[in-house]
KEBA-687959 format. One record per residue: residue in one letter; z, y, x of N, C-alpha, C in turn. Coordinates in Angstrom, 2 decimals. Example, Ala and Ser with C-alpha at 12.3 -4.5 7.8 and 13.67 -1.06 7.14 Angstrom:
KEBA-687959
<site "A",<7.80,-5.69,13.19>,<7.80,-4.50,12.30>,<7.80,-3.30,13.20>>
<site "S",<7.08,-2.25,12.85>,<7.14,-1.06,13.67>,<7.87,0.03,12.90>>
end
This chain:
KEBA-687959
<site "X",<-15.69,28.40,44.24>,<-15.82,28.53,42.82>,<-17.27,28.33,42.35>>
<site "X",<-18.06,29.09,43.61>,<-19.68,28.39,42.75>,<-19.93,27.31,42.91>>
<site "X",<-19.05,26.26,43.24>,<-19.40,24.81,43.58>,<-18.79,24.53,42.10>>
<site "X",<-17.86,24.60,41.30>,<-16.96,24.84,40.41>,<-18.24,24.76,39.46>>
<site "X",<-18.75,25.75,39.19>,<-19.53,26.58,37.93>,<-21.12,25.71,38.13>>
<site "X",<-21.17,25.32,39.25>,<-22.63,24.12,39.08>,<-22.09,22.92,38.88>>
<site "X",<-20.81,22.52,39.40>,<-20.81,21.06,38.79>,<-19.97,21.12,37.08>>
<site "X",<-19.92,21.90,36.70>,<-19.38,22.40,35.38>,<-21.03,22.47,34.70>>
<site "X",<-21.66,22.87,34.99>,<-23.26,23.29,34.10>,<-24.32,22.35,34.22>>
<site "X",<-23.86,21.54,35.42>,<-24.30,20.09,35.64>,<-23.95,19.41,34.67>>
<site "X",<-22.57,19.24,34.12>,<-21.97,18.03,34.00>,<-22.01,18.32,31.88>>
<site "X",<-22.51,19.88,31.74>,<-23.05,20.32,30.45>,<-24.09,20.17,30.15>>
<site "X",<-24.82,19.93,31.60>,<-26.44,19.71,30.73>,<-26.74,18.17,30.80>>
<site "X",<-26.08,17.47,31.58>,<-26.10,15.89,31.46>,<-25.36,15.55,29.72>>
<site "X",<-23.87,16.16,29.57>,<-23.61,15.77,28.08>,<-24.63,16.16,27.13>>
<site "X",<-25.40,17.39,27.16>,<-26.37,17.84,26.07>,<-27.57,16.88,26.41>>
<site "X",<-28.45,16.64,27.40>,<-29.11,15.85,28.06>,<-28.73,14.18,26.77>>
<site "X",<-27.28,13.84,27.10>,<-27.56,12.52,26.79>,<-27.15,12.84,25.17>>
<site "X",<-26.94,13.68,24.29>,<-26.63,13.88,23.16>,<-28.21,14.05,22.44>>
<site "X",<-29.07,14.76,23.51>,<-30.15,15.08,22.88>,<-31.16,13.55,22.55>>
<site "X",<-30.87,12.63,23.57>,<-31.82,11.46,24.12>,<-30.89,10.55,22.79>>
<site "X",<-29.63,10.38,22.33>,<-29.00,9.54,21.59>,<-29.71,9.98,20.35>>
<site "X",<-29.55,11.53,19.74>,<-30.27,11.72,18.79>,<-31.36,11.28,18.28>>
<site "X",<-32.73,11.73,19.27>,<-33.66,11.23,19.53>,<-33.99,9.62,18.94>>
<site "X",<-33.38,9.21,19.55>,<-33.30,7.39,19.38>,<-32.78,7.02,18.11>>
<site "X",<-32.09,8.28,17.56>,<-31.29,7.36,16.17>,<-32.48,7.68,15.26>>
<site "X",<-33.37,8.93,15.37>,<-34.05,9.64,14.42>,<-35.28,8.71,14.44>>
<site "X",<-35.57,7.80,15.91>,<-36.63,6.64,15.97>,<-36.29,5.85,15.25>>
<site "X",<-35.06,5.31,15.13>,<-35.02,3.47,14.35>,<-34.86,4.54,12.95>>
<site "X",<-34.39,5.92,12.29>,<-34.61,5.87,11.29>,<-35.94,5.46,10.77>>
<site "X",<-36.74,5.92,11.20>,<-38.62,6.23,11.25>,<-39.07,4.94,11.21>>
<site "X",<-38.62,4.11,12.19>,<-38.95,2.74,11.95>,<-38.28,2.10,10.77>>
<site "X",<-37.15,2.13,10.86>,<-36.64,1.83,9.55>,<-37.05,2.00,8.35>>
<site "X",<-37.69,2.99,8.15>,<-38.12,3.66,6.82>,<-39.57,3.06,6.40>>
<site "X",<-40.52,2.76,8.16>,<-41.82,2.26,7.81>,<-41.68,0.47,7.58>>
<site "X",<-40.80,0.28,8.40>,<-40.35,-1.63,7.76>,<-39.79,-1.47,6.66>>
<site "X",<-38.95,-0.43,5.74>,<-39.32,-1.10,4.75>,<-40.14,-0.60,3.39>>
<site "X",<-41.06,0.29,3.84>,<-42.60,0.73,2.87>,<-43.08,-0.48,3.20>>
<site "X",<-43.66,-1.16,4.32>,<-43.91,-2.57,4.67>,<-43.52,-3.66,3.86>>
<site "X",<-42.26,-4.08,3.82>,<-41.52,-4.80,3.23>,<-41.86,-4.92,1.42>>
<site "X",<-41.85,-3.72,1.24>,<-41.61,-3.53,-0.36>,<-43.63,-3.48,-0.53>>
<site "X",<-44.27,-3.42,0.76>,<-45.71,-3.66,0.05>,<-46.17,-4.97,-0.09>>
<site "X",<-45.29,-5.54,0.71>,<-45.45,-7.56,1.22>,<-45.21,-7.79,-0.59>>
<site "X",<-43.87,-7.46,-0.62>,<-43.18,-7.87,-1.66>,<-44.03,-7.55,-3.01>>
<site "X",<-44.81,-6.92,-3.07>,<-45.53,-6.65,-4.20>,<-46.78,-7.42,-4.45>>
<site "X",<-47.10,-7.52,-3.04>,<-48.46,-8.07,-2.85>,<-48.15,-9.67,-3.44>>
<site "X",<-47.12,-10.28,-2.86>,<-46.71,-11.33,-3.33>,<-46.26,-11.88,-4.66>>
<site "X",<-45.99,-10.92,-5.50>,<-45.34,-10.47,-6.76>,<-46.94,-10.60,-7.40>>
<site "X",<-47.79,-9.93,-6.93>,<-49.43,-10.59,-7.30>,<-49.55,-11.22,-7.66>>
<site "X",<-49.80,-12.04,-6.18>,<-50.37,-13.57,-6.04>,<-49.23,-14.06,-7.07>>
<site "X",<-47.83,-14.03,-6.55>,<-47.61,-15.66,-7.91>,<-48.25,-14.85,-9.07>>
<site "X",<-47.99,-13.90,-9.85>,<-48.67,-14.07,-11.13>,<-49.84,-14.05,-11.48>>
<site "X",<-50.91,-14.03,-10.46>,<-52.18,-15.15,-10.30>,<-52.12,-16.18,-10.03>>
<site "X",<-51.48,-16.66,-9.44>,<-51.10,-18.59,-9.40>,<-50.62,-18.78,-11.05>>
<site "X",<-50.00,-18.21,-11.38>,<-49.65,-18.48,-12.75>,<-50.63,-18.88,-13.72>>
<site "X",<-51.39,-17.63,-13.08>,<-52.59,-17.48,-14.67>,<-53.78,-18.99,-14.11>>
<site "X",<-53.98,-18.94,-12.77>,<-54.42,-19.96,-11.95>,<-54.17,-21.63,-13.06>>
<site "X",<-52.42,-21.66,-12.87>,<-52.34,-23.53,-13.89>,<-52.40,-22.78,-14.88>>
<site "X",<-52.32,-22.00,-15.36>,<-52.58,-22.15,-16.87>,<-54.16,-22.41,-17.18>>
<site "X",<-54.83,-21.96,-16.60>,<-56.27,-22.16,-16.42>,<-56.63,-23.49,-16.25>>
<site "X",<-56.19,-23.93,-15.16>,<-56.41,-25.53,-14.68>,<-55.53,-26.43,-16.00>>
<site "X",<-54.51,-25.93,-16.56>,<-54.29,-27.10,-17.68>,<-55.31,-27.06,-18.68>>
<site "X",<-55.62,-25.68,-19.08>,<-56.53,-25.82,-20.31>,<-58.01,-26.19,-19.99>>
<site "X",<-58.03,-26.71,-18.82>,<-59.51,-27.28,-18.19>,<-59.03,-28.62,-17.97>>
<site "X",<-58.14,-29.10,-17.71>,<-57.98,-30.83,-17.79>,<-57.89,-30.85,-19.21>>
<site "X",<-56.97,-30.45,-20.12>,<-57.19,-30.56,-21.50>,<-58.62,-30.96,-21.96>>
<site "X",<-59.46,-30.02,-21.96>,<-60.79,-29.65,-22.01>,<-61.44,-30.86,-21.42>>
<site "X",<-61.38,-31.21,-19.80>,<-61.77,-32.53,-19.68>,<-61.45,-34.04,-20.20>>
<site "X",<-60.24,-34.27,-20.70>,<-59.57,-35.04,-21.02>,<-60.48,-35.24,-22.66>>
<site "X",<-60.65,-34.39,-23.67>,<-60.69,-34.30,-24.60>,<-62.53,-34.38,-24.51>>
<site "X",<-63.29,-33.99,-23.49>,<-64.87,-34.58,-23.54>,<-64.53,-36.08,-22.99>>
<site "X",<-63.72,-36.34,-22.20>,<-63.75,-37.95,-21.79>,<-63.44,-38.98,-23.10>>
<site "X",<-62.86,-38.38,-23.83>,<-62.23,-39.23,-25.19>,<-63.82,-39.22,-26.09>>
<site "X",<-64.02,-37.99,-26.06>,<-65.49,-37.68,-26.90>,<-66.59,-38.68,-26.22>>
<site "X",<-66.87,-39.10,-24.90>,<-68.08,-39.45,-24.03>,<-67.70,-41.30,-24.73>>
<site "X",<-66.63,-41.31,-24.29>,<-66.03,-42.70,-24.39>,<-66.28,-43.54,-26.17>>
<site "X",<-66.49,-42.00,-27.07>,<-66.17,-42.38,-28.42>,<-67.65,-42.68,-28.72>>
<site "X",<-68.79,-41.58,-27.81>,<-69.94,-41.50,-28.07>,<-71.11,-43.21,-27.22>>
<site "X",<-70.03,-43.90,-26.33>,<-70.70,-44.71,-25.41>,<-70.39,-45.79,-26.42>>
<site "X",<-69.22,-46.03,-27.16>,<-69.32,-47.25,-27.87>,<-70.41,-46.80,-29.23>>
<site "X",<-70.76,-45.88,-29.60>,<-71.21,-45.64,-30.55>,<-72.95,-46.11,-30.20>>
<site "X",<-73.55,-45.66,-28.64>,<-74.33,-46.14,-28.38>,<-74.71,-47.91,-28.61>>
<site "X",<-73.84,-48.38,-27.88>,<-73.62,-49.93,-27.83>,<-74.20,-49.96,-29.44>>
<site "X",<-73.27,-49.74,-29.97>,<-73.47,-50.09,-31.71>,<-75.16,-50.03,-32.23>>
<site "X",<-75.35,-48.65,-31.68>,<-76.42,-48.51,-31.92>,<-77.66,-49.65,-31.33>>
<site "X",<-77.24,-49.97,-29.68>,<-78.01,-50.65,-29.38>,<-78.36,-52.12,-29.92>>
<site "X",<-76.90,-52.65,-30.10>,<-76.92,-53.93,-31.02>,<-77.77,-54.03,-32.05>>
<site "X",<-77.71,-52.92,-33.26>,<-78.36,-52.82,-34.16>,<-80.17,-52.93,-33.72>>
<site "X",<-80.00,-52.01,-32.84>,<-81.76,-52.08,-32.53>,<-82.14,-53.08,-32.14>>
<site "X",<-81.57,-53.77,-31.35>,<-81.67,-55.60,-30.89>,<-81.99,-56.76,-31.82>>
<site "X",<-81.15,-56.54,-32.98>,<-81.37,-57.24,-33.92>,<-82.52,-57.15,-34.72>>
<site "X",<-83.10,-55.50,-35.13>,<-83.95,-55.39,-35.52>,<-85.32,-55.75,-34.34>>
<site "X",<-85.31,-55.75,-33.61>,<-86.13,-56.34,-32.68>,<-86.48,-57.78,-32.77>>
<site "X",<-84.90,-57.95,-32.70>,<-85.43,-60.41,-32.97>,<-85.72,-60.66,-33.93>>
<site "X",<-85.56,-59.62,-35.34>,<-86.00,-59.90,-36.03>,<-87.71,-59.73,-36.27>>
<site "X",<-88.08,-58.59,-35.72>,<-89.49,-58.51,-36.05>,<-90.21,-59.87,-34.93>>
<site "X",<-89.27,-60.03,-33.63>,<-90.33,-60.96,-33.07>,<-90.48,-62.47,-33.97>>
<site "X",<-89.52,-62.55,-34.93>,<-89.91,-63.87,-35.21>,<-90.16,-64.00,-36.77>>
<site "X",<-90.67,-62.83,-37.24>,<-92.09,-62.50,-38.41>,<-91.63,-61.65,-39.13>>
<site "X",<-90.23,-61.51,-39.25>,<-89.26,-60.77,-40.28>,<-90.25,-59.19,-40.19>>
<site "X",<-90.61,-58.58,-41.42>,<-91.17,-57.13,-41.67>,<-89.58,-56.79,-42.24>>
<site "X",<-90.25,-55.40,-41.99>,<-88.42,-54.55,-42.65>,<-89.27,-53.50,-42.80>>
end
């Protein structure tokens, strides 16, 4: 019978044994579970950022090609205006070289 009552208290502390070790393990992947997804939801925010800084990012870059676009029209309006000017001074030039006073 005491062979009985040790493999009986054996065979109770192996079931508590592996009940305690299953527990254990479930209460780990909760823990992990819980820190992947504080993780997850900090990615997700962080990213939630960035695009709405990329956003503000083209909106920036359009109203700066705008901006360039609109001095290139201005440079372009101001280079023929030079020309004009230069013509004019040219003329007044051939004219003084060949006696014309003004």
């Amino acid at each position: 019978m005491t062979v009985e009552v040790a493999i009986v208290i054996s065979i109770l502390s192996f079931v508590f044994n592996l009940y305690t070790g299953i527990s254990n393990l479930k209460r780990g992947n909760r823990q992990e579970t819980k820190e992947d997804t504080s993780q997850i939801a900090t990615m997700i925010v962080k990213l939630d950022n960035i695009s709405d800084d990329l956003s503000e990012i083209k909106i920036e870059v359009k109203s700066i090609k705008a901006d360039v676009k609109e001095d290139h029209d201005r440079i372009i309006r101001l280079e023929e205006s030079a020309k004009q000017a230069h013509k004019r001074l040219d003329g007044i030039d051939s004219k003084n070289k060949k006696g014309v006073n003004i």
